[in-house]
C-alpha positions in Angstrom: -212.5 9.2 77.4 -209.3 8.1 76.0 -207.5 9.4 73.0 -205.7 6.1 71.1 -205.1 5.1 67.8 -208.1 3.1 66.1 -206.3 0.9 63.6 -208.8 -0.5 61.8 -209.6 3.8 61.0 -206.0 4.5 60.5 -206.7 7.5 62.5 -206.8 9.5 66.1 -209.8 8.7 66.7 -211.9 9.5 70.8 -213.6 5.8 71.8 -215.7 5.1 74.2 -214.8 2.4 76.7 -213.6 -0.3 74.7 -214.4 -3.9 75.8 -210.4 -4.1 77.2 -210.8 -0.4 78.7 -214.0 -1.6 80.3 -212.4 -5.1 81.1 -209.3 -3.5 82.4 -211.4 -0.8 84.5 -213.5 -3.0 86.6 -210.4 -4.9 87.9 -207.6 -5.2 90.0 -204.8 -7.4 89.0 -201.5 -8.0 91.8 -199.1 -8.5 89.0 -198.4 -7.7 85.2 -201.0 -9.2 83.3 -201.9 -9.5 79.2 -204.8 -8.9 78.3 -205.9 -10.1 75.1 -209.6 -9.4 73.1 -210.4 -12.5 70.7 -212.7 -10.3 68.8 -209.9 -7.7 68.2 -207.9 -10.8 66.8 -211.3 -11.7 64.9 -211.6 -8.7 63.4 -207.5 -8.4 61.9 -207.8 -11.3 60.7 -210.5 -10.6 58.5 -209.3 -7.7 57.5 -205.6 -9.2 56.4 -207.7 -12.1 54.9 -209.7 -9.2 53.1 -207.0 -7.6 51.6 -204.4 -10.6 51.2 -207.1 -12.6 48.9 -206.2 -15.6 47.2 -203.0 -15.9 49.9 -203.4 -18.6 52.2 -202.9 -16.8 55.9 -200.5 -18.8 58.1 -200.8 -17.3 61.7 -197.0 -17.0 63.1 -197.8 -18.9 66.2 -195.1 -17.4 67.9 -196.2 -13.9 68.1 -199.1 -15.4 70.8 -199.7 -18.8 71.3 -202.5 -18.8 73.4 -205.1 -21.6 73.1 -208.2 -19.4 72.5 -206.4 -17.6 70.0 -205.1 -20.5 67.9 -209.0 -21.6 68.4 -210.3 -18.9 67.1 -208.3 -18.4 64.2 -208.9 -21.8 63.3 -212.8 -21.2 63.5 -211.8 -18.4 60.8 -210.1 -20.6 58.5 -206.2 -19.9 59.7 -203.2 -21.7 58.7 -200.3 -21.7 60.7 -196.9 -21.4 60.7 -194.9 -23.4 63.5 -191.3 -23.1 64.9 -191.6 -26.1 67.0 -192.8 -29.5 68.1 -194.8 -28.2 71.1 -196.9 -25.2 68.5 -197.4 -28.1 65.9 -199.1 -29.6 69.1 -201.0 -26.8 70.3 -202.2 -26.3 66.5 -203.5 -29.7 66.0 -205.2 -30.0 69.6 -207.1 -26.6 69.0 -208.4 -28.6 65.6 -206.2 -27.2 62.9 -205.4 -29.8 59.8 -201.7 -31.1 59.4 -202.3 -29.9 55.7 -203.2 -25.7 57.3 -199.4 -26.3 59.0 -196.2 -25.6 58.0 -193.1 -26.3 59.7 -191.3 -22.8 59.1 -188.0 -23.1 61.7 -185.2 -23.8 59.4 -183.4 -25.3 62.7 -185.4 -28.3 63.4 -184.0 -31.4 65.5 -184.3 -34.5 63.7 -186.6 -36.0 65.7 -189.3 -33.4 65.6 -189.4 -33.4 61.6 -190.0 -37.3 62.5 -192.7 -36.6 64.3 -194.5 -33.6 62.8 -194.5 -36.1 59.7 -196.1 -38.9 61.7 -198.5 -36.0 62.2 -199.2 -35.2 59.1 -197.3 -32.4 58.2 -195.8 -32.5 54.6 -194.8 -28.8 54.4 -191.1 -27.8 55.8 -189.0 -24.9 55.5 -185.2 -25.2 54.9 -182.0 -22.8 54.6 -179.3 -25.4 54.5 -178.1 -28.8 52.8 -177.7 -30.5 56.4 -181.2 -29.8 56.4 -182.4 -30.9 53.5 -180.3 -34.5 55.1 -182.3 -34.6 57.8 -185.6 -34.3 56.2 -185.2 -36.6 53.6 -184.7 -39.1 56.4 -187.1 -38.2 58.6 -190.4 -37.1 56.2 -189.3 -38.6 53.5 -191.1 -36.8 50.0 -191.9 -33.9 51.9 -192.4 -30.9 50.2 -190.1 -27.9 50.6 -189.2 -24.2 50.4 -185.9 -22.6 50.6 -186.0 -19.6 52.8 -183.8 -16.3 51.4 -181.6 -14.2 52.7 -182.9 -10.5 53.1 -180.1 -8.1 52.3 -182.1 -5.1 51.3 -184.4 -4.5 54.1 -186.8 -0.9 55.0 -188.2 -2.1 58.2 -187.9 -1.4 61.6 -186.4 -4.3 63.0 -184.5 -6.0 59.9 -184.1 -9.7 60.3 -181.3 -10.4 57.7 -178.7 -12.4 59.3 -180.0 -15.6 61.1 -182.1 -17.1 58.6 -182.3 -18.0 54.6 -179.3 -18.1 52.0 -178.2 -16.2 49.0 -178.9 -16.8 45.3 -176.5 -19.6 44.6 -176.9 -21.2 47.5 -180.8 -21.5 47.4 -180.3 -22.6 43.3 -178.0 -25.3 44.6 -180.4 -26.2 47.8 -183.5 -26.8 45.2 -181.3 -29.3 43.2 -180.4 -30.9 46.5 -183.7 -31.5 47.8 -184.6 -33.2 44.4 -181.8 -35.4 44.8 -182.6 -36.6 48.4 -186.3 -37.3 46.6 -187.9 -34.4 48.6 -190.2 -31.8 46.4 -189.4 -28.1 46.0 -191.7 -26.4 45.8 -190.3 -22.4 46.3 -188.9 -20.1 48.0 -189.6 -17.9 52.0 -188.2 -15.1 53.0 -189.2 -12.1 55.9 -188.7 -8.3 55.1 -188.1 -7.6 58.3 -190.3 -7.0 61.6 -192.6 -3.8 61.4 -192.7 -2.9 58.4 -194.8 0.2 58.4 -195.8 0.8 54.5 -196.0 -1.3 52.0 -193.8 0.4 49.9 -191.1 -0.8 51.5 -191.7 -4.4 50.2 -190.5 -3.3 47.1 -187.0 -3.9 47.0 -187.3 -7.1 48.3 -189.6 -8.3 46.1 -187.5 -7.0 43.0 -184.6 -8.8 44.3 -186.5 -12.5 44.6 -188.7 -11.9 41.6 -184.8 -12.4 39.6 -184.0 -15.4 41.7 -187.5 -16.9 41.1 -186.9 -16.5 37.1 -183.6 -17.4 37.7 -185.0 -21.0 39.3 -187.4 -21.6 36.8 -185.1 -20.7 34.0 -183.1 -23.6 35.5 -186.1 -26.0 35.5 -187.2 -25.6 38.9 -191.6 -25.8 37.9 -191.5 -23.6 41.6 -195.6 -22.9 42.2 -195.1 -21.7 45.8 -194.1 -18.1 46.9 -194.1 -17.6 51.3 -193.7 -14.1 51.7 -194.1 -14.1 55.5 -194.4 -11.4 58.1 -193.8 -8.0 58.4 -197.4 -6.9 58.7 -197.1 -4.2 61.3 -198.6 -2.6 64.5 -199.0 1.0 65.5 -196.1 1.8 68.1 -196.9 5.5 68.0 -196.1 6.0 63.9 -198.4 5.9 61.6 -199.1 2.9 59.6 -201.5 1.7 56.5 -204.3 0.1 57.5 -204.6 -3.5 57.6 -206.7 -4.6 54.5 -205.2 -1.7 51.9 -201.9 -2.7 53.5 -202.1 -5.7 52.4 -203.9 -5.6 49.1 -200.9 -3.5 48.2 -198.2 -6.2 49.3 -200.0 -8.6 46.9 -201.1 -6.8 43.9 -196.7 -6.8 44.3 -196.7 -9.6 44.8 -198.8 -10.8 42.2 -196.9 -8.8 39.4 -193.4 -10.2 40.4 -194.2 -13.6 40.5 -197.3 -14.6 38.2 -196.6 -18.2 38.2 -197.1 -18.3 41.9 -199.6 -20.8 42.5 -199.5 -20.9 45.9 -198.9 -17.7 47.8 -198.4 -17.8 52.0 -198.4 -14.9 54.1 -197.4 -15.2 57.9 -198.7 -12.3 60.0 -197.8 -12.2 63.6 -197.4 -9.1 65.0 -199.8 -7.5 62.6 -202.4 -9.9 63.5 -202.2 -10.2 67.5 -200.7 -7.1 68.9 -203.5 -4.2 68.8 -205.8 -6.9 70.6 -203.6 -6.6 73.9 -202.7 -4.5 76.6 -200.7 -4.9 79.5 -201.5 -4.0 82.7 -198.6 -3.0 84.8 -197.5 -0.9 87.9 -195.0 1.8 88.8 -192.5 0.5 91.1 -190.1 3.4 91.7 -189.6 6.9 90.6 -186.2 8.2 91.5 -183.2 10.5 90.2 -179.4 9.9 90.7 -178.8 12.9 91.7 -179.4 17.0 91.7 -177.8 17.2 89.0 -179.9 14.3 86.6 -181.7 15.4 83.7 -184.1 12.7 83.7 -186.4 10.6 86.2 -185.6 7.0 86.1 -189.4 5.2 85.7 -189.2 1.5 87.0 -192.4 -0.7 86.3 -193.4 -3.8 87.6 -192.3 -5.5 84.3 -189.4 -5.5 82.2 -187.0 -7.1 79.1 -187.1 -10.2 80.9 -190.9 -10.3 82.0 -192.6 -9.6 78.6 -190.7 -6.3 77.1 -188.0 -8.1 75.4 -188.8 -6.5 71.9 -187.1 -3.0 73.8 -183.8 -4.4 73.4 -182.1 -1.9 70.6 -185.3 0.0 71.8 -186.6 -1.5 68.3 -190.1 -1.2 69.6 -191.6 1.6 70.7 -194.3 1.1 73.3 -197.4 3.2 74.2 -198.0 3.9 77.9 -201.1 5.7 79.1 -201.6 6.6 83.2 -204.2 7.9 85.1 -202.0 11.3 85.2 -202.2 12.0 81.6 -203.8 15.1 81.5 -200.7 16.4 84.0 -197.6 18.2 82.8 -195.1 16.1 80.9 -191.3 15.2 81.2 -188.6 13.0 79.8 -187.8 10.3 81.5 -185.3 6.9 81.3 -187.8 3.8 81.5 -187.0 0.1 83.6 -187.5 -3.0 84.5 -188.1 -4.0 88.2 -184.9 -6.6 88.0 -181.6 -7.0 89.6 -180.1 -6.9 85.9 -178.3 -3.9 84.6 -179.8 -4.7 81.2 -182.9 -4.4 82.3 -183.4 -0.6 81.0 -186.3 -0.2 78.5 -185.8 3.2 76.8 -183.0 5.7 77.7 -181.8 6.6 74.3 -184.6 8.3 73.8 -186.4 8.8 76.9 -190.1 8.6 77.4 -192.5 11.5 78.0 -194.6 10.5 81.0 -196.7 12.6 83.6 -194.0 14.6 86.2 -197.2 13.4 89.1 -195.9 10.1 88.3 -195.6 7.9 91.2 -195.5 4.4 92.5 -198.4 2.4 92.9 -200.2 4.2 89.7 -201.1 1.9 87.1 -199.2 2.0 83.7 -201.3 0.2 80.6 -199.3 -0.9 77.8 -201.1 -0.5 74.7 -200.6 -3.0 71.5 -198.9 -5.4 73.3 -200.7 -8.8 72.4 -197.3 -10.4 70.1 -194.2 -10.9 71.5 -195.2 -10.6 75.1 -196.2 -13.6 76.7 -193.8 -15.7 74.7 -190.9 -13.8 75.3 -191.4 -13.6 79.2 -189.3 -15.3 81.3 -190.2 -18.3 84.5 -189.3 -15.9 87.0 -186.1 -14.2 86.5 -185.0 -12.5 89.8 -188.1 -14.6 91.7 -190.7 -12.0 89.6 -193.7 -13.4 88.2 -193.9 -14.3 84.4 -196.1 -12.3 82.6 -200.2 -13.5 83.2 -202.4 -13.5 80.3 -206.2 -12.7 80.5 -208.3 -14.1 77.4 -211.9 -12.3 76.9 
């Protein structure tokens, strides 16, 4: 028996072997795997879906890519959200319609706009007038939205500074793309990764709802609103369960922007990463010296085998071991690599069992987004990360 967070309780809650548990259990795996349950990923997205409503759900294929996942949320009824040439692929081959796709990277290469319009797709996302160029050549009539800058951000992991545009800029960008004979049809923007209440929306949403008026009062007829991720994952503190989450994002929503027609919500994270676990290994368990406060940890996997969402230690994993019900003690947590960057958490050290020792098994709980796709093709000769469907 296992004490873990049941998110669709919102709770502590003791389970019973759980299909992964079980799945997990009755195996022996020779390097870091993922393993991912499709009826976890079933059951978020219904309950996003539940509480989201009327907003069209546009998977952020990024977060996991794997075939049987973009199959199965297409037998639910997903959209999707792609970055890329190759996840525009992946979508269509699994059976998704060019119309459930949206082409959200506001850095596209020219070519690829080409051909995700030979495909069908009539929905791209922009942050830039050089953008806005290349579209209008390439997909010529295309619908599009002007992604926003977030400067007032709550989350965990604020994504402010890459993408989207301030005020002027995205008033000047819709007047642009109705020059170049493209349609605009709103505006995107991302609160920022993990972001654990729905409260925090708030702010955001204040600041857009004035630039929205401010669009239409200029005679932009906007009808679309893409409020994208930020649905979050339990890393160890607490969040809102999935469906009142999300009914409280868009009854927000809904009373900022009322002439939204069209509302699109991207979850990534929040819909793939409580259906994973990794399975992974001690390597090493050391100290520098006498005089070290801390054991040094080293796993079998690291920031550049699947863990690259540690980096700030932004993300907070949970480990569980066979030692568990053995005393405690800090401890600085790494990767197997010859890479002095490969160090997972040492400003605030991880509590693990002081029995700890190589060769013990180490699951990594919540772990189904941002994994795979950020693990590398065998940095330092290590295996990428494998990923185990069931």
């Amino acid at each position: 028996m296992t004490m873990h967070y049941v998110p669709d309780l919102g709770k502590i809650s003791v389970d019973s072997v759980s299909r992964l548990d079980a799945y997990v259990a009755s195996r022996e795996f020779d390097r870091p795997t993922l393993v991912m349950d499709l009826d976890r990923v079933s059951a978020q997205y219904r309950a996003l879906k539940a509480g989201l409503g009327r907003a069209d759900v546009h998977y952020a294929v990024k977060a996991n890519p794997a075939r049987q996942v973009i199959a199965r949320l297409v037998d639910l009824g997903s959209h999707f959200d792609a970055a890329s040439r190759g996840e525009i692929a992946l979508c269509l081959a699994e059976g998704a319609d060019p119309s459930e796709i949206s082409f959200g990277n506001t850095i596209k290469r020219a070519s690829d706009i080409a051909w995700a319009h030979a495909q069908g797709i009539r929905l791209f996302a922009a942050d830039a007038e050089e953008e806005l160029v290349k579209i209008a050549e390439h997909a010529p009539g295309a619908s599009v939205y002007i992604r926003l800058i977030v400067e007032v951000s709550e989350a965990d992991w604020p994504l402010s500074r890459k993408f989207g545009c301030d005020r002027d800029m995205a008033l000047h960008l819709l007047d642009v793309a109705k020059s170049l004979g493209l349609t605009p049809v709103g505006f995107s923007f991302h609160v920022g990764s993990q972001t654990r209440q729905a409260s925090m929306w708030a702010p955001t949403l204040d600041v857009f709802a004035k630039i929205w008026a401010d669009a239409r009062t200029a005679g932009h007829d906007l009808s679309l609103l893409n409020i994208g991720g930020g649905f979050p994952a339990f890393y160890g503190e607490e969040i809102e369960a999935p469906t009142a989450y999300a009914s409280q994002v868009i009854a927000m929503v809904e009373a900022r922007f009322p002439e939204a027609r069209k509302i699109m919500a991207e979850p990534g994270r929040g819909m793939v990463a409580e259906a994973g676990v990794i399975v992974s290994e001690v390597m090493l368990v050391s100290r520098k010296s006498e005089r070290d406060l801390h054991r040094w940890v080293y796993l079998d996997i690291g920031r550049f085998s699947g863990l690259a969402e540690t980096e700030g230690e932004a993300i907070r994993y949970q480990f569980e071991t066979p030692r568990d019900a053995d005393q405690h003690g800090p401890c600085i947590m790494a990767g197997p690599s010859c890479d002095s960057a490969d160090v997972l958490y040492e400003k605030r050290p991880v509590s693990l069992p002081l029995t700890l020792k190589s060769g013990d098994r180490v699951l990594i709980r919540n772990t189904g987004a941002y994994t795979s796709t950020y693990s590398s093709v065998g940095f330092n000769g290590f295996p990428p990360l494998d990923v185990v469907v069931i």
